[in-house]
C-alpha positions as CSV (number, residue, x, y, z in Angstrom):
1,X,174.5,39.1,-131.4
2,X,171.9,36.7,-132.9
3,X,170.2,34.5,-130.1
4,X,166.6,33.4,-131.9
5,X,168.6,31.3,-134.3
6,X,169.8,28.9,-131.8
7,X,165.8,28.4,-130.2
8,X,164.3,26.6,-132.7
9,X,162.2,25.0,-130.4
10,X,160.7,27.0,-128.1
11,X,162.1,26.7,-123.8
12,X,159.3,26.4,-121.5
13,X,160.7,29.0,-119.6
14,X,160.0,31.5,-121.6
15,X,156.2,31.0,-121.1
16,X,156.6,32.8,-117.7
17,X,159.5,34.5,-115.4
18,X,161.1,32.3,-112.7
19,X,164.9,30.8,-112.0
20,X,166.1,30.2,-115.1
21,X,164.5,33.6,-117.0
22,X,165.7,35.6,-114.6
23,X,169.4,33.7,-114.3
24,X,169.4,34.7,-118.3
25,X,167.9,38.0,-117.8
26,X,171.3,39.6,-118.0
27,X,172.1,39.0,-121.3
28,X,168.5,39.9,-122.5
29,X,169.8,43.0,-120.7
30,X,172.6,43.0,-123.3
31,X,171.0,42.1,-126.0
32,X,168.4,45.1,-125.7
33,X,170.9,47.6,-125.3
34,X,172.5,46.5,-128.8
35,X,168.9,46.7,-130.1
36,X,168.6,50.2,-128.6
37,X,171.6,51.4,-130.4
38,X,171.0,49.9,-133.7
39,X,167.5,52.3,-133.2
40,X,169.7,55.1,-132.3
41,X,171.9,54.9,-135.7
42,X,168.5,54.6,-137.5
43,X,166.7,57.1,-136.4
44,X,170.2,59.8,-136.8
45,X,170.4,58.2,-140.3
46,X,174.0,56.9,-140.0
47,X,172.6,54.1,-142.2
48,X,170.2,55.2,-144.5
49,X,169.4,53.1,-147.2
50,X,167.6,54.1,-150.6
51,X,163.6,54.1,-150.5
52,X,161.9,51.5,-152.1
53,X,159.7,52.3,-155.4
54,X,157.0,51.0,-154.6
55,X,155.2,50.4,-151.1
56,X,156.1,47.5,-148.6
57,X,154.0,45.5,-146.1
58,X,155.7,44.0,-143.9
59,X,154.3,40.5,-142.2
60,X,156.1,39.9,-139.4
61,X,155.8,39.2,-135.5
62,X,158.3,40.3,-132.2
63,X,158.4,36.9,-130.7
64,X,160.5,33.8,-131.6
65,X,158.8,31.5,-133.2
66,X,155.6,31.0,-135.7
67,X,152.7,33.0,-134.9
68,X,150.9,32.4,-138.9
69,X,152.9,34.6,-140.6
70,X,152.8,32.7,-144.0
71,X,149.3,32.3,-144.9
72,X,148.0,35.4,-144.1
73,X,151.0,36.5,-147.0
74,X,149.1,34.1,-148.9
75,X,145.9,35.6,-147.9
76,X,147.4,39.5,-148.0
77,X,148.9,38.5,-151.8
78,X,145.5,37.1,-153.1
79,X,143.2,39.9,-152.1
80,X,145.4,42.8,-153.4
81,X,145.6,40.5,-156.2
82,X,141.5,40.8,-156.5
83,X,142.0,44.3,-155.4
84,X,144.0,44.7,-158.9
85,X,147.2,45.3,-157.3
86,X,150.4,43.7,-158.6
87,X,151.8,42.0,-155.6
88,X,155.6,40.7,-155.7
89,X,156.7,38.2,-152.6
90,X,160.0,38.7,-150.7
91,X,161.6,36.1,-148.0
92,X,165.3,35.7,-146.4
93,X,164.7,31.8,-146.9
94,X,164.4,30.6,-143.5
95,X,166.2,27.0,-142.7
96,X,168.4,27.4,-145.6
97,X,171.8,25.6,-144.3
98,X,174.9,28.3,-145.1
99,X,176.5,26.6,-148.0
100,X,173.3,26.3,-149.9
101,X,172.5,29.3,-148.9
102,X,171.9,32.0,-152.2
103,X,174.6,34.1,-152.7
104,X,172.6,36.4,-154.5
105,X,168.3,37.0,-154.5
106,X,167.0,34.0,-155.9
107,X,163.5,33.1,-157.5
108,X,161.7,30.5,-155.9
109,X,158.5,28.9,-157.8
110,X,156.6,25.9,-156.8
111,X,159.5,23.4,-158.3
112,X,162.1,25.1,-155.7
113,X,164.5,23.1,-154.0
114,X,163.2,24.3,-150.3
115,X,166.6,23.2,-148.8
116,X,167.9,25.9,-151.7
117,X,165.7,28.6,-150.6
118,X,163.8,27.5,-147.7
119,X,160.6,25.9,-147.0
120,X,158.0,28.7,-146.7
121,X,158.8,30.4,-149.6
122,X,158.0,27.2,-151.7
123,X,155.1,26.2,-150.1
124,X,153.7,30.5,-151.3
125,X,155.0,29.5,-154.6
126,X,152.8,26.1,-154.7
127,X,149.6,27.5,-152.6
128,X,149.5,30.3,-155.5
129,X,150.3,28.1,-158.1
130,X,153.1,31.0,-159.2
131,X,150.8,33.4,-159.4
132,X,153.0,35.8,-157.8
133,X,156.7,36.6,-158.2
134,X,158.8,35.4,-154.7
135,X,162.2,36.5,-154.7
136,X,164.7,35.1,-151.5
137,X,167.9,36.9,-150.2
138,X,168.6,37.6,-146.5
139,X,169.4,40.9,-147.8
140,X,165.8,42.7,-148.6
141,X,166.8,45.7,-150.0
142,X,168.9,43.8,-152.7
143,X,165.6,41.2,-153.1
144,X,163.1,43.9,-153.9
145,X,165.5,45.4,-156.5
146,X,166.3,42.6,-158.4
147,X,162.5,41.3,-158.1
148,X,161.3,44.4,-159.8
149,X,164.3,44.3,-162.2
150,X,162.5,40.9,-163.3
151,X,159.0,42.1,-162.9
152,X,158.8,45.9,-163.2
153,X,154.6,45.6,-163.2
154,X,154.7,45.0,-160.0
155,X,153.5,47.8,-157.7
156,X,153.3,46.6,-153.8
157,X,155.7,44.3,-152.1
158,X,154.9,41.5,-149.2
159,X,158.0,40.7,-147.0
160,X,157.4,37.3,-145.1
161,X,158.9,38.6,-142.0
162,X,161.8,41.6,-142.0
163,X,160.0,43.8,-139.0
164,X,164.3,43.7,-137.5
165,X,165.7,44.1,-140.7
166,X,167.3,47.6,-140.3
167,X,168.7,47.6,-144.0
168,X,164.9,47.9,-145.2
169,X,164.5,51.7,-145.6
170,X,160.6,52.4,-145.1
171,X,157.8,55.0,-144.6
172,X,155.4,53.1,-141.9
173,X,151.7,54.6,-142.5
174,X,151.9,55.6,-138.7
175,X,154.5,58.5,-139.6
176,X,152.0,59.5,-142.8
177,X,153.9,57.0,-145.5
178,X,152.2,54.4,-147.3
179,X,154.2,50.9,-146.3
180,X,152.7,49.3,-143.6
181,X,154.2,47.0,-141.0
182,X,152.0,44.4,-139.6
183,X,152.7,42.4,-136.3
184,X,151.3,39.1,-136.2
185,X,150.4,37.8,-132.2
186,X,148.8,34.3,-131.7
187,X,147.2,32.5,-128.2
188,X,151.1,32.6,-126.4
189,X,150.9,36.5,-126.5
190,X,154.5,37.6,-124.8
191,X,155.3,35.0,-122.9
192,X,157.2,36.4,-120.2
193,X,157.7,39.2,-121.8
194,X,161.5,39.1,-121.2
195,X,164.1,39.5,-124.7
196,X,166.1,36.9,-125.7
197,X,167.6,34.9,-124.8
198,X,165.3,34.9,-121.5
199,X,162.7,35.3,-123.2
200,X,160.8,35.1,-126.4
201,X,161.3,38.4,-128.0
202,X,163.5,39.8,-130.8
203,X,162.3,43.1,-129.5
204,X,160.3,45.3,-126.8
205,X,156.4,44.4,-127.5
206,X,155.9,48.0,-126.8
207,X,157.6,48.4,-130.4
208,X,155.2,51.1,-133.0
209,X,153.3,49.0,-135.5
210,X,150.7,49.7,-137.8
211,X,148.4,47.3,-136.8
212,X,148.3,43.6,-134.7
213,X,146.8,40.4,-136.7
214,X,145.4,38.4,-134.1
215,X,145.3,34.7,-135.4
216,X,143.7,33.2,-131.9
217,X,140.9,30.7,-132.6
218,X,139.7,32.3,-129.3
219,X,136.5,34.9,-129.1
220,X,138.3,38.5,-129.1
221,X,136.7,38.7,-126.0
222,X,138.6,35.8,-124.7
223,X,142.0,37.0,-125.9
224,X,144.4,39.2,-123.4
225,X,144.5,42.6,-124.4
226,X,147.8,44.1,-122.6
227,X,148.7,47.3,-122.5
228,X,150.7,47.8,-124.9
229,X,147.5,46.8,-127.2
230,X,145.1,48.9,-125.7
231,X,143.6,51.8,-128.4
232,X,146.1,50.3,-131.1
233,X,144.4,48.8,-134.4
234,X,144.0,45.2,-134.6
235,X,142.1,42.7,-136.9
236,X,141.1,39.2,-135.6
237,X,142.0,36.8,-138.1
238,X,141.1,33.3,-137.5
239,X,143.0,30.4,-139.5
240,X,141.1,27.8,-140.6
241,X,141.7,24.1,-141.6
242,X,140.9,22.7,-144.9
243,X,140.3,19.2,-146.3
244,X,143.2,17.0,-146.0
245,X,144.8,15.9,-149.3
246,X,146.8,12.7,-149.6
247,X,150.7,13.3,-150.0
248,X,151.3,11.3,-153.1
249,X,147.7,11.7,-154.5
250,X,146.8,15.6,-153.8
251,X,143.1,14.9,-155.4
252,X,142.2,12.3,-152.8
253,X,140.5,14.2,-150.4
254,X,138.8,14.2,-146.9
255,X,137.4,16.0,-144.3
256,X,139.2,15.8,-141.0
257,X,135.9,15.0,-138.9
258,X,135.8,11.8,-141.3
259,X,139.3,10.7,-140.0
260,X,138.1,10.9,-136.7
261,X,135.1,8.4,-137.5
262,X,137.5,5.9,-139.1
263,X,140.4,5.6,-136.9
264,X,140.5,4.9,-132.5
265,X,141.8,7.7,-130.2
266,X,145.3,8.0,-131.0
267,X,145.6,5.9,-134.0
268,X,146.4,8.7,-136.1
269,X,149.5,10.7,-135.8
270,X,150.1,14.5,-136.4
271,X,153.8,15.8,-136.9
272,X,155.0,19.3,-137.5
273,X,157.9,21.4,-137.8
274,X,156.7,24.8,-136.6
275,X,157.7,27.4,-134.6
276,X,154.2,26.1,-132.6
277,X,153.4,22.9,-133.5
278,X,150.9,22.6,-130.4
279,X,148.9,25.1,-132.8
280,X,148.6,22.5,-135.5
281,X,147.2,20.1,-133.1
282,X,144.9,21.6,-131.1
283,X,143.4,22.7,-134.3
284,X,143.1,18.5,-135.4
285,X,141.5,17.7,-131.7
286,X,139.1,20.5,-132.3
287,X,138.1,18.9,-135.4
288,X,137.6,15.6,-133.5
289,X,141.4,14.2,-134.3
290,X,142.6,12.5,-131.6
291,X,146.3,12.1,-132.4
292,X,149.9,10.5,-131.1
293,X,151.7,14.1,-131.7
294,X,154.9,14.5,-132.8
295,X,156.6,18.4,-132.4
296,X,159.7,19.1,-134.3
297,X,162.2,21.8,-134.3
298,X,160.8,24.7,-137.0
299,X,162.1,24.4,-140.2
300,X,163.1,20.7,-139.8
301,X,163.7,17.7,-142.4
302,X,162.5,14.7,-143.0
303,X,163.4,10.9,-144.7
304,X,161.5,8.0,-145.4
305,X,163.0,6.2,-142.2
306,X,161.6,8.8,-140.0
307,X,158.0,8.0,-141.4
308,X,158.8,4.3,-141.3
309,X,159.1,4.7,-137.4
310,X,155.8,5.9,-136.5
311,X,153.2,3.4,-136.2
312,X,150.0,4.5,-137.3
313,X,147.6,3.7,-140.1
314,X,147.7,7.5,-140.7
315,X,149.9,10.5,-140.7
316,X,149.0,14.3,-140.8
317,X,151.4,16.6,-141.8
318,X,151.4,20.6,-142.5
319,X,151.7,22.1,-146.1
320,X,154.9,23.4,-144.9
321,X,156.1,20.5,-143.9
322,X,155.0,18.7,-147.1
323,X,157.0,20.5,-149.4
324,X,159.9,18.9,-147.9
325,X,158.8,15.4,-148.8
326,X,158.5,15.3,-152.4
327,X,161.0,12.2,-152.3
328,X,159.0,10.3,-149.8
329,X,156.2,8.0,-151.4
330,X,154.0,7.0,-148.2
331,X,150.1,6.4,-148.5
332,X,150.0,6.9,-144.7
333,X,151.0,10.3,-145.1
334,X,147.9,13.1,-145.3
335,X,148.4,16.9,-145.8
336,X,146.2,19.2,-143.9
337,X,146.3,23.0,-145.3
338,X,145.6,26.2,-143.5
339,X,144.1,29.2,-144.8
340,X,142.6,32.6,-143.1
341,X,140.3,35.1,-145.2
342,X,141.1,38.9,-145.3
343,X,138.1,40.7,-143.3
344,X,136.8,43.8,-145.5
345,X,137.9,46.1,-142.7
346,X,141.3,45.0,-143.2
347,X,141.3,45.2,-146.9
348,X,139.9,48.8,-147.2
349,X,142.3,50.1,-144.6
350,X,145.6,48.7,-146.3
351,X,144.0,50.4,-149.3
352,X,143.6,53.7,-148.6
353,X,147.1,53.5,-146.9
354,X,148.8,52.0,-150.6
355,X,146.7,54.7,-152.6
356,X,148.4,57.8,-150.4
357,X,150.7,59.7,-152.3
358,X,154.6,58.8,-152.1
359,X,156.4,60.2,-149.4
360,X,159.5,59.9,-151.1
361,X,158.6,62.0,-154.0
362,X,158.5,65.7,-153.4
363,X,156.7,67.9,-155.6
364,X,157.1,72.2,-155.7
């Protein structure tokens, strides 16, 4: 049973409980009891696939919906990268329809087609300029083998979501391994704290992780710390917006407070196709962009006639977003990146948990 795939934009209700949360509630009910067995059969080891060679860190979140996930892989990639680590990339290729769908791992550099292998995984590939090797296959286990078939130097493996996927054998650092499994938890928090489909979660937020990435703007201080958070580690990273490039001329570039000095209160407009697109505009007002917003469903596509329909002088759109317009040659359109930084607390932590010995290899 597979609800999160039919909520790609996010129900109101699922901000808090009332009527229609609790009308659904019984199939959350349902849906968690599936969940609970599908733990039971893992932790017996009914289904216990093959360890993976090399260590894995997970980037992943519980609730429907973007919480950040991809740059902070980008971020994660490019300081093991400084760190001298070998990083590889793995994604299932979200928003891939099924007939163009992969039948096999696939890899994906910055000339992908992202209806082929899905739109995040091509905007990695362009951010790093293909630094990195990004294999996509909605079967991990099966993309991390045939990535380090192509690229046996590679000695630590990012997966771009994959905290549900059961068929990922792993050793968190929490039971003395050395993979790591990171949950990623924005400004929304829980929600209602309800499962799906009454709610926003794929699982309990109680789940074991090995540490939150808080990507609220918001003072720590400021942020809700539940329960469930309390004496857990966390890391407050805080995404930041860059200068906005022009679509069709990515070396024309601006600041976004310089926008907001050319162009009247709502004479620009912002779209995005995010699992939060409210994110991606409250981030332009706090630069001083007062925009005509337009949310889309995550993972969406665009033409030339949807462009041709807003009227503004100006257009922002995501990076994610961008990749999917490579066809579309409008001067209206600008592209506004997102980037966070890797604190050093984070970085020395996921170190000494990559350099631990491998739990899978016993010794006499």
């Amino acid at each position: 049973m597979s609800f999160k795939n039919h909520f790609r934009k996010a129900p109101t209700f699922w901000e808090r409980r009332g009527p229609t949360s609790l009308l659904l509630w019984p199939l959350s009910w349902a849906y968690g009891l599936i969940l609970r067995l599908r733990k039971l059969m893992t932790d017996l080891h009914i289904f216990d696939p093959k360890p993976t060679a090399v260590p894995v860190i997970i980037v992943g979140n519980i609730r429907v919906g973007g919480t950040g996930k991809t740059p902070i892989v980008i971020a994660l990639a490019e300081k093991l990268a400084a760190l001298g680590w070998k990083p590889g990339i793995i994604s299932r290729g979200y928003g891939v329809k099924g007939n163009q769908a992969s039948r096999s791992p696939a890899h994906v550099t910055s000339a992908s087609d992202p209806s082929m292998v899905g739109d995040e995984p091509v905007l990695i590939a362009k951010r790093t300029q293909n630094h990195f090797p990004i294999w996509v296959y909605p079967k991990r286990q099966q993309t991390i083998a045939a990535l380090l078939a192509r690229h046996p130097e590679v000695n630590v493996i990012i997966s771009d979501d994959g905290l549900q996927h059961t068929g990922l054998s792993r050793w968190p650092a929490r039971e003395g391994g050395r993979d790591i499994e990171f949950v990623v938890r924005d400004e929304r928090g829980e929600g209602n704290r309800f499962l799906l489909p009454a709610g926003p979660l794929r699982e309990s937020a109680t789940r074991d992780r090995d540490a939150t990435l808080m990507t609220s703007k918001q003072s720590p201080k400021l942020v809700q710390v539940d329960e469930y958070f309390q004496g857990r580690r966390a890391f407050n990273l805080k995404p930041q917006l860059g200068l906005a490039y022009q679509l069709n001329y990515p070396d024309n570039q601006q600041a976004l407070e310089s926008f907001a000095e050319q162009y009247l209160p709502k004479k620009i407009a912002a779209v995005a196709a995010l699992g939060n697109p409210q994110r991606f505009f409250s981030d332009l007002q706090n630069h001083g962009v007062i925009a005509k917003c337009f949310p889309l469903p995550d993972h969406s596509t665009f033409t030339a006639e949807f462009f041709n329909s807003i009227n503004a002088p100006c257009i922002f759109i995501t990076e994610k977003d961008a990749v999917k317009c490579s066809g579309i040659t409008d001067e209206r359109i600008w592209v506004v990146p997102m980037s966070v930084n890797i604190p050093d607390s984070l970085s020395e932590w996921m170190q000494s948990i990559l350099q631990r010995p491998d739990p899978n290899q016993y010794t006499l």
